[in-house]
LODRENVEX-282691 format. One record per residue (C-alpha): y, z, x. Coordinates in pm, 1 decimal. Each point is the difference from the previous one (the first is absolute). Layout:
<kollums>
{v=Y w=Z u=X} $
...
</kollums>
This chain:
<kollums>
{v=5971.6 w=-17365.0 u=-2013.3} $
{v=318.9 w=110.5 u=170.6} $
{v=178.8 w=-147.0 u=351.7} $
{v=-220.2 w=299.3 u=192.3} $
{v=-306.4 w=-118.7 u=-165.0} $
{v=37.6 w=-385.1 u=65.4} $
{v=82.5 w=105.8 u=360.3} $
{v=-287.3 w=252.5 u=39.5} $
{v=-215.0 w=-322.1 u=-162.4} $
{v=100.3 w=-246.5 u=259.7} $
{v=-75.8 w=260.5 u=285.9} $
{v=-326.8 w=-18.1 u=-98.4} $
{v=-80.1 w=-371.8 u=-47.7} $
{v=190.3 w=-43.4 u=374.4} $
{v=224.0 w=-206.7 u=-132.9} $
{v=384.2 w=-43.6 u=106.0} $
{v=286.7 w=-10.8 u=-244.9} $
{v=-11.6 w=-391.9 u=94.9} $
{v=-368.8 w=-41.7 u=-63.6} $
{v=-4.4 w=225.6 u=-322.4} $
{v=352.5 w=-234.8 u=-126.9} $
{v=-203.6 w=-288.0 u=37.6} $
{v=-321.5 w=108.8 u=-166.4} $
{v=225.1 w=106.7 u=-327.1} $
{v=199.4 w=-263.0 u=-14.0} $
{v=307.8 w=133.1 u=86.1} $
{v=250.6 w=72.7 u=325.0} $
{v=-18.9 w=224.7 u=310.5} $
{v=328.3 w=169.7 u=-132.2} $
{v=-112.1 w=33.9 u=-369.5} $
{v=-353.6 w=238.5 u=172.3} $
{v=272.8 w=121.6 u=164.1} $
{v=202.6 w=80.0 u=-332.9} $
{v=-284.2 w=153.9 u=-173.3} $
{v=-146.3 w=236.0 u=259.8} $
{v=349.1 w=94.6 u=30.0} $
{v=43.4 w=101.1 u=-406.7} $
{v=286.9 w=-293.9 u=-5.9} $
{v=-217.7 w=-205.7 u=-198.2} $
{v=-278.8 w=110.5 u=-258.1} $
{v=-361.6 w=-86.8 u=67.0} $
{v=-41.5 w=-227.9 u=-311.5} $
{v=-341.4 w=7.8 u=-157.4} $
{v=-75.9 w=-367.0 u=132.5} $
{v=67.4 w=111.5 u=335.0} $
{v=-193.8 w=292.3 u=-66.1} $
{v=-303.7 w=-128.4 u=-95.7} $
{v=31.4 w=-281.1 u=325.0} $
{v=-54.5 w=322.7 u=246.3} $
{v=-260.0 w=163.5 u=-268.7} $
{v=-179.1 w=-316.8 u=29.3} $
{v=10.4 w=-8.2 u=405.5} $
{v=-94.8 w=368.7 u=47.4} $
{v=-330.2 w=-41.0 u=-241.0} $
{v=-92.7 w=-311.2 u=215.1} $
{v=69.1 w=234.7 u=325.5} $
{v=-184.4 w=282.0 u=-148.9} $
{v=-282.2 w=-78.3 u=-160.1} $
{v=-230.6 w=-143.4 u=356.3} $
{v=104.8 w=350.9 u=114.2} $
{v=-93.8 w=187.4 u=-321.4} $
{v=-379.2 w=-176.6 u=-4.6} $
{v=-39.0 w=61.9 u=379.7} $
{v=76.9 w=365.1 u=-111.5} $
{v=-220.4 w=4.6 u=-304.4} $
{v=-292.1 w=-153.7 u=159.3} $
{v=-4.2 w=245.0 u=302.9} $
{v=39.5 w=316.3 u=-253.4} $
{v=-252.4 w=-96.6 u=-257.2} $
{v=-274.5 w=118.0 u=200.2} $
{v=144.0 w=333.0 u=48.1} $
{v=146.9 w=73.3 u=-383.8} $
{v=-160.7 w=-231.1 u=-252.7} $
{v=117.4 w=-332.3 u=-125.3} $
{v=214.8 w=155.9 u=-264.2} $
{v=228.0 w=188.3 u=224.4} $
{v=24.3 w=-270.8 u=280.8} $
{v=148.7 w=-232.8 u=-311.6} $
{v=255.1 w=264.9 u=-91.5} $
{v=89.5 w=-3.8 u=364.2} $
{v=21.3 w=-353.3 u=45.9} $
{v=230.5 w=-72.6 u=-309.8} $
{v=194.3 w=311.8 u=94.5} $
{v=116.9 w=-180.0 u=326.4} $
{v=43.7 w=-333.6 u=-176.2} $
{v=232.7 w=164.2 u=-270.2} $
{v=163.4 w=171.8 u=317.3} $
{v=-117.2 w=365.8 u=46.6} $
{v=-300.1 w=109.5 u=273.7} $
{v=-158.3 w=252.5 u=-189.2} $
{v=-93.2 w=356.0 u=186.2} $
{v=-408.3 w=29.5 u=76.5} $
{v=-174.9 w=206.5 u=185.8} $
{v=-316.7 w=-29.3 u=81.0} $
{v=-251.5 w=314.4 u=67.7} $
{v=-253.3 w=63.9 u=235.4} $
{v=-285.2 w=-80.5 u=-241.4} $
{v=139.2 w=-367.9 u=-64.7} $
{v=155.8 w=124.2 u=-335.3} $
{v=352.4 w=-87.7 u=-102.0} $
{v=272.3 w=170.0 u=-116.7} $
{v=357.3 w=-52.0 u=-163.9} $
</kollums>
């Protein structure tokens, strides 16, 4: 995870540089540092915001699943859901005889 990615990361919990310091353990400054590429996102600090985003994810991700496994099976609404929990939103479309397609 690079500075970009930590920032993009804390965008999408809603979380401040402030807020995100305190939840990792560190300072406002040293977010600051690392979104910046001054400081390297070390792999403790790493994991920290891998750790929040699953937690902020995965409510979404089973909301998703459960509303899409009527329309494209079980199997494929899993894929979907543990594509957005590992980070991605996979591409489906959906034709007009309830069948899916990737």
């Amino acid at each position: 995870m690079n500075g970009q990615q930590l920032r993009q990361a804390r965008l999408e919990l809603g979380l401040t540089q402030q807020q995100l310091a305190e939840t990792i353990a560190v300072t406002q400054s040293h977010v600051s540092d690392m979104e910046s590429g001054r400081r390297a996102v070390t792999r403790p600090r790493r994991a920290a915001v891998l750790r929040l985003l699953d937690e902020h994810r995965r409510p979404v991700a089973a909301d998703i699943c459960a509303a899409l496994e009527p329309l494209v099976g079980p199997e494929r609404a899993a894929l979907v859901s543990r594509a957005i929990v590992e980070g991605g939103i996979p591409h489906i479309t959906i034709d007009r005889r309830d069948h899916a397609t990737t």
